[in-house]
Backbone bond lengths (Angstrom), bond angles and torsions (degrees), N, CA, C in turn:
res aa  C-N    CA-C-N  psi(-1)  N-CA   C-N-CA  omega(-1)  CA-C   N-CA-C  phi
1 X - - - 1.474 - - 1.521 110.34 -
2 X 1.515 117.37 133.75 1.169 113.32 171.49 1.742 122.26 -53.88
3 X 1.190 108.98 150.13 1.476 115.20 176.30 1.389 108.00 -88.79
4 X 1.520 103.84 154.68 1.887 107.76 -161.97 1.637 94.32 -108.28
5 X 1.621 134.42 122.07 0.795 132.33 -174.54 1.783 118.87 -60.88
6 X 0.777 118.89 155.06 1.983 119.83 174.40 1.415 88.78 -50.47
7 X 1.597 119.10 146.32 1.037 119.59 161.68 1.377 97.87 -83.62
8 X 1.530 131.16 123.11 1.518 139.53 159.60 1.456 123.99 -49.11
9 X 1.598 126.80 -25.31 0.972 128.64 -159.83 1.485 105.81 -107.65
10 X 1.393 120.91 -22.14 0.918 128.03 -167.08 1.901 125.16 -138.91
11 X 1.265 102.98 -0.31 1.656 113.60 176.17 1.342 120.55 -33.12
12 X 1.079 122.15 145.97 1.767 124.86 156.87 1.704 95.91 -109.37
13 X 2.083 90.44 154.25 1.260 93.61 175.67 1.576 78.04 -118.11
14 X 1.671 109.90 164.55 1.541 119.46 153.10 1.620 108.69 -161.91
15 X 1.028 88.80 139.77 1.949 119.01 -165.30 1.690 98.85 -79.21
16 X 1.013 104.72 149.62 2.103 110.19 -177.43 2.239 69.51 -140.63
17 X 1.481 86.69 119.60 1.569 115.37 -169.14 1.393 99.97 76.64
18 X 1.983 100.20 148.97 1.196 103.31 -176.08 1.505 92.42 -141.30
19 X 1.767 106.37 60.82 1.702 110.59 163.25 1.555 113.34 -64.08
20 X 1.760 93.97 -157.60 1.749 105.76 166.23 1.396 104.77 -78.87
21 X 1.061 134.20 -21.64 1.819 140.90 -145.38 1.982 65.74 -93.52
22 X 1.101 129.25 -107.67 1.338 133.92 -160.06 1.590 114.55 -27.91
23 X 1.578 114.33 -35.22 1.465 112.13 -179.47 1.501 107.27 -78.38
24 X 1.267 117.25 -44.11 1.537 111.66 175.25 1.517 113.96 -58.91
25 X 1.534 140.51 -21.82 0.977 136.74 153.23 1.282 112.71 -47.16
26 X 1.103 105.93 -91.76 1.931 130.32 170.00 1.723 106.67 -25.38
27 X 1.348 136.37 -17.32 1.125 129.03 174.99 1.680 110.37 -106.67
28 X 1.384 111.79 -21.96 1.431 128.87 -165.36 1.905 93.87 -69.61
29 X 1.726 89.19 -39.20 1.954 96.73 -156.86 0.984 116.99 -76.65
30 X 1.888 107.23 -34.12 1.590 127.46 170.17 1.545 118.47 -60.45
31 X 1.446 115.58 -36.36 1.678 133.90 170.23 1.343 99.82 -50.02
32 X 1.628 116.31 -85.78 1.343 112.71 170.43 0.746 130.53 18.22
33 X 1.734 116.75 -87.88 1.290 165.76 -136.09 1.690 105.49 50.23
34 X 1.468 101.09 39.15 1.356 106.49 154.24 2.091 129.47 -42.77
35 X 1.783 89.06 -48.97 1.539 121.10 -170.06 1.623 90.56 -128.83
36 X 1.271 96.98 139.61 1.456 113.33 140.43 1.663 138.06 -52.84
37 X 0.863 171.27 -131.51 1.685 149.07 127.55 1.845 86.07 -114.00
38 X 1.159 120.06 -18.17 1.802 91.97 -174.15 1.730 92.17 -85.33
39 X 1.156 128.79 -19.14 1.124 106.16 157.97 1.495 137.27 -72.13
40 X 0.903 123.31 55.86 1.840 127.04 -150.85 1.584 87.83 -163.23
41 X 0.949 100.05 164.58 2.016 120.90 171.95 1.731 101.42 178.06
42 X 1.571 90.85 150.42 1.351 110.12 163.97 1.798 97.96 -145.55
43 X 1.203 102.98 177.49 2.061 119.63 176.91 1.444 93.11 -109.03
44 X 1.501 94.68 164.61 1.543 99.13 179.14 1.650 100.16 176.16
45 X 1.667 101.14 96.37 1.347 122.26 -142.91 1.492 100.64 -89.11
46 X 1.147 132.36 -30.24 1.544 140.25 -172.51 1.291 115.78 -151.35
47 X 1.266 145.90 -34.81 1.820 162.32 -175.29 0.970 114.62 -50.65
48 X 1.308 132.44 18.24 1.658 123.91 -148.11 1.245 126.47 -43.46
49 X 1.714 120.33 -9.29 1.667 150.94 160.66 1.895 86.00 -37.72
50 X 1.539 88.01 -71.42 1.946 97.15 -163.90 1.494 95.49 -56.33
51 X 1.159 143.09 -65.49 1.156 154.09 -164.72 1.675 95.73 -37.19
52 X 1.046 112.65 -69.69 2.063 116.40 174.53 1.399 117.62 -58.30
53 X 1.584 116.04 -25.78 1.802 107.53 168.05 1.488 91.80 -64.43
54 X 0.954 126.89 -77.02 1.719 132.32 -127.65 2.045 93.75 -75.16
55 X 1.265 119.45 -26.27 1.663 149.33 170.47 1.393 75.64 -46.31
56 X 1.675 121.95 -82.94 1.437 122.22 -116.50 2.127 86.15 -85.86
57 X 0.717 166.08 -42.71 1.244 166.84 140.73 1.676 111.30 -41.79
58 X 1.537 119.71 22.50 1.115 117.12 148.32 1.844 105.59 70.98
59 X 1.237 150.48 49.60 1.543 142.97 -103.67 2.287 85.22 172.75
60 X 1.151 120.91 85.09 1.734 119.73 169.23 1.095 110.32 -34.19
61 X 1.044 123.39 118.67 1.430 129.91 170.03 1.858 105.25 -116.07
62 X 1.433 100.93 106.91 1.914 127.39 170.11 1.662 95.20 -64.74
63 X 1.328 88.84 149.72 1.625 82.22 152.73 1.415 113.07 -103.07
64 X 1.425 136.27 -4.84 0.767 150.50 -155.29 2.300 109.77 -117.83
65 X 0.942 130.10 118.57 1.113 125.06 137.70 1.604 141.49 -16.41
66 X 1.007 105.06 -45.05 1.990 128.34 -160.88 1.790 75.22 -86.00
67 X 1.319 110.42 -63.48 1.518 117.27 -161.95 1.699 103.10 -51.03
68 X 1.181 130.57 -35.46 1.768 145.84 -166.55 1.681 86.22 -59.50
69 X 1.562 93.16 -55.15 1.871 111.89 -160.62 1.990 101.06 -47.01
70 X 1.788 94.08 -61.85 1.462 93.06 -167.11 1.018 136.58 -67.10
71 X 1.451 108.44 0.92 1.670 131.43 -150.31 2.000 97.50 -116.14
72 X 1.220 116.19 -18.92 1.286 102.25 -158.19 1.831 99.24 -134.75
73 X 1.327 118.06 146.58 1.911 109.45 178.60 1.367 99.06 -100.22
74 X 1.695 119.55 -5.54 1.693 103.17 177.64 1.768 94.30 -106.22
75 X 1.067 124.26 141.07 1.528 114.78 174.73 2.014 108.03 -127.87
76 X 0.890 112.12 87.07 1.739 129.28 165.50 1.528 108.67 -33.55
77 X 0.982 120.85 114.35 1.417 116.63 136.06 1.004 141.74 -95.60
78 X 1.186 99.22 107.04 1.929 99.30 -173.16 1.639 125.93 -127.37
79 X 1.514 101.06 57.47 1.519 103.50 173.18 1.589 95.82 -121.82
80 X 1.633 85.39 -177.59 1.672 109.41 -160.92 1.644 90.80 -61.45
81 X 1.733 111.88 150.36 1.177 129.30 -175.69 1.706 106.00 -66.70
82 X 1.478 116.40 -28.63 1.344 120.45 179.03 2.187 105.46 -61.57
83 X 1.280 111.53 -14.31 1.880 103.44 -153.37 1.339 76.34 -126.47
84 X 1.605 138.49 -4.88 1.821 109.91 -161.20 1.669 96.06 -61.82
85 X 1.802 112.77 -60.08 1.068 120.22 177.21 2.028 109.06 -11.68
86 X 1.281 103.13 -83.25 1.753 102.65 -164.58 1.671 105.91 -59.50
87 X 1.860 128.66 -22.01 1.126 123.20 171.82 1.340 111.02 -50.48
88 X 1.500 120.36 -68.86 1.286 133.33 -166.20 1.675 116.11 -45.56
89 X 1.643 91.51 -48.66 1.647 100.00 -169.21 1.682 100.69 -77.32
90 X 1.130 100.29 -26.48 1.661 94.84 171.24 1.798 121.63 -53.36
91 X 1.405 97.31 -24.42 1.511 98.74 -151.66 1.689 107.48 -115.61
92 X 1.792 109.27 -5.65 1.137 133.28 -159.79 1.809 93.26 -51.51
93 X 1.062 137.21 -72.29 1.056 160.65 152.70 1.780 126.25 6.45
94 X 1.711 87.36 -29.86 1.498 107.58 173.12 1.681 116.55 -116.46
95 X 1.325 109.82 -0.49 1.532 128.10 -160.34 1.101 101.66 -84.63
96 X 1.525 130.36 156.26 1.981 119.75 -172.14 1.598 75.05 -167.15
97 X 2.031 85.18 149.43 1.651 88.71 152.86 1.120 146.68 -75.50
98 X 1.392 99.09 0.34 1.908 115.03 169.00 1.762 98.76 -64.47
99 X 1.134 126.60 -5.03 1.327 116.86 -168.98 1.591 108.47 -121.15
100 X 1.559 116.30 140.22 1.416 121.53 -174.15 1.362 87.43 -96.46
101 X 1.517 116.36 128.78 1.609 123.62 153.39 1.407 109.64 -98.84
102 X 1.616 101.41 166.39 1.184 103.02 -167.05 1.673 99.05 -158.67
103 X 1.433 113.65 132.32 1.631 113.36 172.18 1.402 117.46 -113.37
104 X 0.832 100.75 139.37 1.956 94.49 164.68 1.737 114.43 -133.29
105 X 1.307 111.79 16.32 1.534 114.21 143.47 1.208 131.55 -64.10
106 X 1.638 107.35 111.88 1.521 120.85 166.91 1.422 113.94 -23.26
107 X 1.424 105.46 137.69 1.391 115.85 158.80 1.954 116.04 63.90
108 X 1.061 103.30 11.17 1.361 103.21 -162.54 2.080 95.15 -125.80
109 X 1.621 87.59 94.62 1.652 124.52 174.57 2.145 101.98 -35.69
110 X 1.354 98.86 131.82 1.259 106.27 159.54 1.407 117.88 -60.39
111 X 1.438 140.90 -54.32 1.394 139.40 169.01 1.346 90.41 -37.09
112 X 1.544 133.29 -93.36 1.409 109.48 -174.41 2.041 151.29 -25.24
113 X 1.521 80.80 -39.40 1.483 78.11 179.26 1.382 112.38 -90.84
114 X 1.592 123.15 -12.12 1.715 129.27 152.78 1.616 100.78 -64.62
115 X 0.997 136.13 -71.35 1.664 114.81 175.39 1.284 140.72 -24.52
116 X 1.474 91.09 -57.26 1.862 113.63 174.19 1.601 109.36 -56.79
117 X 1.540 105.13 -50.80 1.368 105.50 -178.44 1.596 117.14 -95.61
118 X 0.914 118.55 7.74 1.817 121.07 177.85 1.878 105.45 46.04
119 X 1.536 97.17 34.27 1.391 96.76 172.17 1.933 108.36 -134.70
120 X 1.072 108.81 121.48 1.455 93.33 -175.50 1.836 109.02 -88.38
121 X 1.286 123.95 -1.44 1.141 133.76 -166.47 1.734 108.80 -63.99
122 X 1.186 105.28 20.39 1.906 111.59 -152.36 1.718 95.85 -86.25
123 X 1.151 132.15 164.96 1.577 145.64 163.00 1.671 77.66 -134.58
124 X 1.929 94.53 143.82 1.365 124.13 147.09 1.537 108.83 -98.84
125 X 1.428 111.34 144.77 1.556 120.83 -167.82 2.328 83.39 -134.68
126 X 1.341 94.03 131.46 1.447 99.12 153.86 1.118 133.47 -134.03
127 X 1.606 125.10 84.81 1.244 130.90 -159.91 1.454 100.10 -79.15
128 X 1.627 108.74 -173.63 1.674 110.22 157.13 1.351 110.03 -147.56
129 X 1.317 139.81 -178.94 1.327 153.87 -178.80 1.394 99.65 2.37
130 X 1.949 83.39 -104.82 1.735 94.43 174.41 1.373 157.07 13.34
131 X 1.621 113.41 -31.39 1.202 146.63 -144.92 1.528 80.94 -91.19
132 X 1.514 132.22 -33.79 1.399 141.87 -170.25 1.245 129.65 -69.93
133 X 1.689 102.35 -22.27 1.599 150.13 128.48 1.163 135.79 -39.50
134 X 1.644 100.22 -38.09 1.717 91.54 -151.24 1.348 120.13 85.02
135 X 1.096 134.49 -15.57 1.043 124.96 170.49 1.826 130.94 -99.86
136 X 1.536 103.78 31.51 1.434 78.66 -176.03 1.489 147.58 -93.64
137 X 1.338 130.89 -126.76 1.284 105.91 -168.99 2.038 74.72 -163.04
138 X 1.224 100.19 93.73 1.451 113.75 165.61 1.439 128.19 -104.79
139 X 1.420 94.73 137.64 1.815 85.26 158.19 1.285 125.61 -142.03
140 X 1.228 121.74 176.81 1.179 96.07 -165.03 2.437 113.87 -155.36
141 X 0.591 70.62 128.93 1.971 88.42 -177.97 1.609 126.05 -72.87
142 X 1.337 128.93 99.22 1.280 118.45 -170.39 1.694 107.02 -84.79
143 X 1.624 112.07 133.44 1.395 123.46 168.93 1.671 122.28 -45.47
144 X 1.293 120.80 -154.39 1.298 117.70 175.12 1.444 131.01 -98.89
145 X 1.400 109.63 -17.22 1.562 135.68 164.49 1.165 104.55 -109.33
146 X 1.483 158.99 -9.95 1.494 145.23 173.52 1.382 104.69 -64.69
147 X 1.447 98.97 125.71 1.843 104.03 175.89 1.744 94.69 -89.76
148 X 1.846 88.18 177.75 1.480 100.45 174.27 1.618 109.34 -53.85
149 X 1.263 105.30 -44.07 1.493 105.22 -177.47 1.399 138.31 -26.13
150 X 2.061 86.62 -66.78 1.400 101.30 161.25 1.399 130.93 -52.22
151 X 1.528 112.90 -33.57 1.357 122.18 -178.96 1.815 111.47 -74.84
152 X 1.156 118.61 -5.73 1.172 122.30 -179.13 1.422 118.27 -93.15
153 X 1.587 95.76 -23.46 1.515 98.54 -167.14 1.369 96.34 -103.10
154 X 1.048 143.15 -10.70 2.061 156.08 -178.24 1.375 80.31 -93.56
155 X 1.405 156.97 -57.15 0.915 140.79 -151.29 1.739 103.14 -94.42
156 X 1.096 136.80 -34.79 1.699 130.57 160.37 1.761 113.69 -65.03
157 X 1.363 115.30 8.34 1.542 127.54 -169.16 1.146 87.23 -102.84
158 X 1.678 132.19 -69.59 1.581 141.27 -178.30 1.081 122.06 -54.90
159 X 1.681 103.72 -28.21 1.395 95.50 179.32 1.400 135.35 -115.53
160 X 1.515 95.43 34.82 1.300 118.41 158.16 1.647 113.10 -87.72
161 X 1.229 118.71 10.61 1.480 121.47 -163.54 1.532 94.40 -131.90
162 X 1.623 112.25 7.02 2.045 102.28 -163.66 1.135 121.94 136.88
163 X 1.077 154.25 147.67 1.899 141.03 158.46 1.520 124.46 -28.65
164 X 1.197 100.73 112.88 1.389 103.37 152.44 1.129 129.00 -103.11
165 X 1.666 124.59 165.88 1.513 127.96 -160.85 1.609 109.83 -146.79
166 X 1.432 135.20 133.67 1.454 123.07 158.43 1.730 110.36 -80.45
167 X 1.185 82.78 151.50 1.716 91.90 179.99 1.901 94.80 -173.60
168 X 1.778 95.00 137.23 1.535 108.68 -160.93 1.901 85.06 -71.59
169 X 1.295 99.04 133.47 1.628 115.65 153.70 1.240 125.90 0.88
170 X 1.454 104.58 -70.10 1.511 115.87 178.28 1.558 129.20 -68.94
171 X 1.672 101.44 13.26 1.696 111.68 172.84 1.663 96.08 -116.77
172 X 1.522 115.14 7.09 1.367 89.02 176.73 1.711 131.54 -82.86
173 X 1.044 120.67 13.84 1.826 140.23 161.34 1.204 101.51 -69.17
174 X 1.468 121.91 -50.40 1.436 95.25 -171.35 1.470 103.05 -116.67
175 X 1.414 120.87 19.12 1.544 115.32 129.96 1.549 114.88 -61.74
176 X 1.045 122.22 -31.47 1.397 125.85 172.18 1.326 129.66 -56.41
177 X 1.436 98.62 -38.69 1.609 132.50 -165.69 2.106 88.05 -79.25
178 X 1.368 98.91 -37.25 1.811 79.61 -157.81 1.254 96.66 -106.29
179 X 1.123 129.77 -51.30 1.853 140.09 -159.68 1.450 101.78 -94.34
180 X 1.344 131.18 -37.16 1.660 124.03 179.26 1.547 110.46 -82.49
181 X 1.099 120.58 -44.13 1.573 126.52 178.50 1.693 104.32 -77.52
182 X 1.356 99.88 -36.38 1.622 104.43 -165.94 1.526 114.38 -32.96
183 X 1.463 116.36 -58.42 1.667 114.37 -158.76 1.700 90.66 -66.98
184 X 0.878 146.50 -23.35 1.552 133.88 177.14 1.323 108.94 -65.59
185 X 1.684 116.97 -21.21 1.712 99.51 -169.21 1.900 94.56 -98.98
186 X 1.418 116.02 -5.97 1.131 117.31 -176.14 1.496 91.51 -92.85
187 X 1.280 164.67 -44.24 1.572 161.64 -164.51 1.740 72.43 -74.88
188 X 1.094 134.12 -110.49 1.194 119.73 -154.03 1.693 131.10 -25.80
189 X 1.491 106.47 -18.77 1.884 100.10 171.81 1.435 91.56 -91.48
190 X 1.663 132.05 -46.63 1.701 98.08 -179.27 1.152 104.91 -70.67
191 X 0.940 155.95 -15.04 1.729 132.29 168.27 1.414 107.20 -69.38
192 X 1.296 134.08 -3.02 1.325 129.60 -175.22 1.933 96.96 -104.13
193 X 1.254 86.73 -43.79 2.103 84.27 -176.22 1.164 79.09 -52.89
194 X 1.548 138.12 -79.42 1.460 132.70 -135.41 1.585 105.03 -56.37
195 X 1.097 113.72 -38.95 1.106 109.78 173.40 1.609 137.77 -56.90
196 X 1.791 92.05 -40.99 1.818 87.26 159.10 1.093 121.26 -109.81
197 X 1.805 112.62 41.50 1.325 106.59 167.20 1.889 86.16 -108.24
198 X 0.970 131.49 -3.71 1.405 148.09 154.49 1.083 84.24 -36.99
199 X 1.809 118.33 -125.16 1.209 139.39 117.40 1.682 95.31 76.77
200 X 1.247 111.39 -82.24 1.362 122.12 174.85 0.986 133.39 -74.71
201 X 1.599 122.83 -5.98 1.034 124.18 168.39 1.511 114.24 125.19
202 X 1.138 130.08 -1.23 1.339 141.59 -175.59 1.784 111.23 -66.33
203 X 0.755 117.21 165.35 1.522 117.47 136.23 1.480 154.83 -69.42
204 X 0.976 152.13 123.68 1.730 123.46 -128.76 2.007 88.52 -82.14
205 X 1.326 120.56 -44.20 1.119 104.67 -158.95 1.991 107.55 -77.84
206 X 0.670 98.37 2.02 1.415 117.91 173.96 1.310 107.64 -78.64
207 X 1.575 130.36 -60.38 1.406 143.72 170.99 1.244 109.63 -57.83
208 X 1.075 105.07 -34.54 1.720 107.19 -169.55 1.797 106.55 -62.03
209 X 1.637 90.30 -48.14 1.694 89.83 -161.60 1.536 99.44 -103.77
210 X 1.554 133.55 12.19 1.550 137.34 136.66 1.859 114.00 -55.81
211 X 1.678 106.79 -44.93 1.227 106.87 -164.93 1.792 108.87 -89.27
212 X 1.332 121.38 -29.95 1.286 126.56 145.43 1.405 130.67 -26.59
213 X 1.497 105.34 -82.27 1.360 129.00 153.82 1.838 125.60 -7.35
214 X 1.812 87.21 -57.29 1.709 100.05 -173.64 1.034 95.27 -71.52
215 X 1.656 119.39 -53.07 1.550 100.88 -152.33 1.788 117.13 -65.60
216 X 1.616 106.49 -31.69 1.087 114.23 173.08 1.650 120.49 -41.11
217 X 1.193 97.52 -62.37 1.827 121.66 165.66 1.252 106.96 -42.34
218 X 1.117 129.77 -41.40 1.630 123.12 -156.39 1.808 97.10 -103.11
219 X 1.193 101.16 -0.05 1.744 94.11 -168.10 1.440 86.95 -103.40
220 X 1.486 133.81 -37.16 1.012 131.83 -169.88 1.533 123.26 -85.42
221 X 1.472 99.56 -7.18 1.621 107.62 162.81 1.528 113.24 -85.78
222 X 1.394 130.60 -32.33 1.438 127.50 152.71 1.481 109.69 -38.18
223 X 1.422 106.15 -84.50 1.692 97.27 -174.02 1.310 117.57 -56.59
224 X 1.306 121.48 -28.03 1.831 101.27 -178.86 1.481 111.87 -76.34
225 X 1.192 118.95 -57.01 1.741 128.00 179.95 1.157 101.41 -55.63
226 X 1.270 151.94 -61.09 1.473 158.72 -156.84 1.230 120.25 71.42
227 X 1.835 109.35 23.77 1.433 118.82 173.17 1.664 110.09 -63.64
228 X 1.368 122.77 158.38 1.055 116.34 153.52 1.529 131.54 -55.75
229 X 0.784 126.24 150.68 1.861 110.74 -177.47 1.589 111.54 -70.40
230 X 1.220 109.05 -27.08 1.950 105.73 176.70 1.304 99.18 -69.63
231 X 0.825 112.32 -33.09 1.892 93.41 -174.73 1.781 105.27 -87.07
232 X 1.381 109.52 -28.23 1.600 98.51 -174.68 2.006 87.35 -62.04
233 X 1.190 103.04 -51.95 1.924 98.66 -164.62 2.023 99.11 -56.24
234 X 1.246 109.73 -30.11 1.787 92.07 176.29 1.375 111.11 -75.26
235 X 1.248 109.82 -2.95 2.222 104.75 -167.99 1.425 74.00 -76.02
236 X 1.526 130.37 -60.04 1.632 128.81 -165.37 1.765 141.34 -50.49
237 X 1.728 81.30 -18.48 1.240 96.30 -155.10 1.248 98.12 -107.87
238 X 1.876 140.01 98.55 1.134 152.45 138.53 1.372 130.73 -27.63
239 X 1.009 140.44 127.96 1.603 145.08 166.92 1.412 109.18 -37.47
240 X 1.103 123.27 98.26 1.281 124.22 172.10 1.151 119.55 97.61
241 X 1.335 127.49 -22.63 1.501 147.30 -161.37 1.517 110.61 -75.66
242 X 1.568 114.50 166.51 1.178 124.96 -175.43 1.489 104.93 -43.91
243 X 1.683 117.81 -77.41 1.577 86.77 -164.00 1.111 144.70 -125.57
244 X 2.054 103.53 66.97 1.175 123.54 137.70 1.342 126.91 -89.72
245 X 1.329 119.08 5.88 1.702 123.14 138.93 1.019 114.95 -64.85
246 X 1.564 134.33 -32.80 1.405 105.64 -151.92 1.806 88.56 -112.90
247 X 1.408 120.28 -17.81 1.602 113.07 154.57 1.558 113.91 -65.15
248 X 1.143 136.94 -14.87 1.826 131.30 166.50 1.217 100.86 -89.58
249 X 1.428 139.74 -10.33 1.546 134.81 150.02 1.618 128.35 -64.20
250 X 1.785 101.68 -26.45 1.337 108.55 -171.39 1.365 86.20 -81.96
251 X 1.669 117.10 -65.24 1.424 113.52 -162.00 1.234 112.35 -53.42
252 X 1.551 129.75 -26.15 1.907 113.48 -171.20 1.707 93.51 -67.81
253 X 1.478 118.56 -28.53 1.425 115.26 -172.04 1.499 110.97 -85.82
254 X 1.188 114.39 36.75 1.478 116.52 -162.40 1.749 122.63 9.93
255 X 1.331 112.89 78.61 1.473 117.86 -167.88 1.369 109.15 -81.55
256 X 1.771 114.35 -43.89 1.605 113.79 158.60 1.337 127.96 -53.64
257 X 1.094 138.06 -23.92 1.700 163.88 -162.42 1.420 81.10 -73.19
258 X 1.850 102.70 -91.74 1.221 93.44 169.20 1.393 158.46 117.85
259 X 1.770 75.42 167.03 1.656 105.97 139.95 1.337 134.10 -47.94
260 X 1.206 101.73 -34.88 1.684 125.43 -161.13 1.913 97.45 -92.73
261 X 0.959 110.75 -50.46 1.876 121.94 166.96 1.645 101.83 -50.20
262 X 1.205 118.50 -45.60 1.630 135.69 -167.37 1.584 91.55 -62.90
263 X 0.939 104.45 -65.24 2.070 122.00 -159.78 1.835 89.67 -54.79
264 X 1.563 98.79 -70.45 1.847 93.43 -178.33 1.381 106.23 -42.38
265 X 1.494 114.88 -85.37 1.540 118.48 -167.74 2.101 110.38 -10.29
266 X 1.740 90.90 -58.33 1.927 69.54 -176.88 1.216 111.71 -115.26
267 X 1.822 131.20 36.14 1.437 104.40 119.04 1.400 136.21 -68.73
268 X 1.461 109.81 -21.01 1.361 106.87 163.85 1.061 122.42 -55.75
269 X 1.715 127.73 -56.36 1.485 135.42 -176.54 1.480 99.51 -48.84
270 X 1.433 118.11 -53.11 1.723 114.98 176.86 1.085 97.01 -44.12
271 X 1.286 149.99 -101.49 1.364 176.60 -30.07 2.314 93.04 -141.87
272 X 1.364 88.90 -45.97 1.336 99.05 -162.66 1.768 93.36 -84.01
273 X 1.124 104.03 -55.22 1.985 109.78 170.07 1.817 89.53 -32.06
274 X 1.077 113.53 -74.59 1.179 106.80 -150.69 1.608 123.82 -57.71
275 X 1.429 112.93 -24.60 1.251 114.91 175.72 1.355 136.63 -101.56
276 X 1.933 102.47 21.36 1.378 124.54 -168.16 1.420 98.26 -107.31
């Protein structure tokens, strides 16, 4: 049987979990004004905390799950990768191919969540932090029945929250490895500038929001210019000057090494999550 496209003009989205990962969506889409918020739903079974975020931005709150399902043609998954399994199979029952699913639990294979749910119509989405921001850095995998369509419209959903990207399935570990783990290895270098702007004599809250500041600045001259980053760091870097000392400090400490050791290490750990 042919598949019935999303109606564009008129879709509901609704979230199965109602964490931060789902509210930073749900607030990203409403900002927009991608969605309306009465078009949106999530469940919210006991938390009544969650029940007043998703409340206070105007966002249906079911008490029920099944109710998220019947109410909406895009359906989110957004709980921990350990519970998607019992979500899905919980809900299998109410699931149709009139409906786009969608996961954004780590490590958790499209063949699986088409099994669990006896729907192959699914997109994997892998956002990270950021998204809480606005800023994130998603990507995302089409199932075995998701048309371009669907993928167009999951992808103007995410990316009201940040960039999104396609990339085939089988790179999502070390999408994991760089963009899901990533902002943790970046909080750890501004906590390190701040620290030797400490170090030198600064003030910490001073360092803090100098070393913030840069990195922000310096990430946003990559994406806007579309220089490579070695050449943005040689426009900086003077003959003799301050900081190509303090880049022959990073490199004796192998700082590229790494990063780059960092990124492998947890696509592997993904890699291994995923097949346990």
């Amino acid at each position: 049987m042919e598949i019935l496209p999303i109606p564009v003009e008129s879709f509901k989205v609704g979230f199965i979990g109602a964490g931060k990962m789902a509210e930073s969506i749900a607030r990203g889409v409403v900002a927009s004004g991608m969605l309306p918020p009465h078009r949106i739903s999530t469940a919210v079974h006991s938390n009544l905390k969650r029940r007043d975020v998703f409340e206070s931005f105007g966002v249906n709150v079911f008490s029920s799950s099944e109710e998220v399902v019947k109410e909406s043609d895009i359906v989110i998954f957004s709980v921990k990768p350990q519970v998607v399994k019992k979500a899905v199979t919980e809900l299998k029952s109410k699931l149709s191919k009139d409906k786009v699913l969608v996961s954004v639990a780590a490590g958790i294979k499209l063949k699986d969540l088409q099994e669990w749910s006896g729907q192959d119509r699914f997109i994997r989405v892998m956002p990270n932090t950021p998204a809480a921001v606005g800023e994130a850095a998603s990507v995302m995998s089409l199932g075995t029945a998701a048309t371009e369509e669907d993928g167009a419209v999951v992808a103007k959903l995410f990316g009201s929250v940040g960039k999104i990207l396609r990339a085939d399935e089988k790179m999502f570990d070390a999408v994991t490895g760089l963009s899901g783990s990533g902002p943790a290895y970046i909080f750890l270098a501004i906590e390190a500038l701040a620290d030797g702007g400490v170090a030198a004599g600064l003030p910490r809250e001073l360092a803090l929001s100098l070393a913030s500041q840069t990195v922000l600045g310096a990430a946003t001259m990559v994406s806007k210019t579309g220089k490579h980053p070695g050449v943005l760091k040689d426009d900086v870097t003077s003959p003799g000057g301050t900081t190509i000392a303090g880049v022959h400090e990073l490199e004796k400490g192998s700082f590229r090494a790494t990063l780059m050791n960092a990124v492998v290490a947890a696509a592997n750990r993904s890699r291994e999550l995923s097949q346990s």
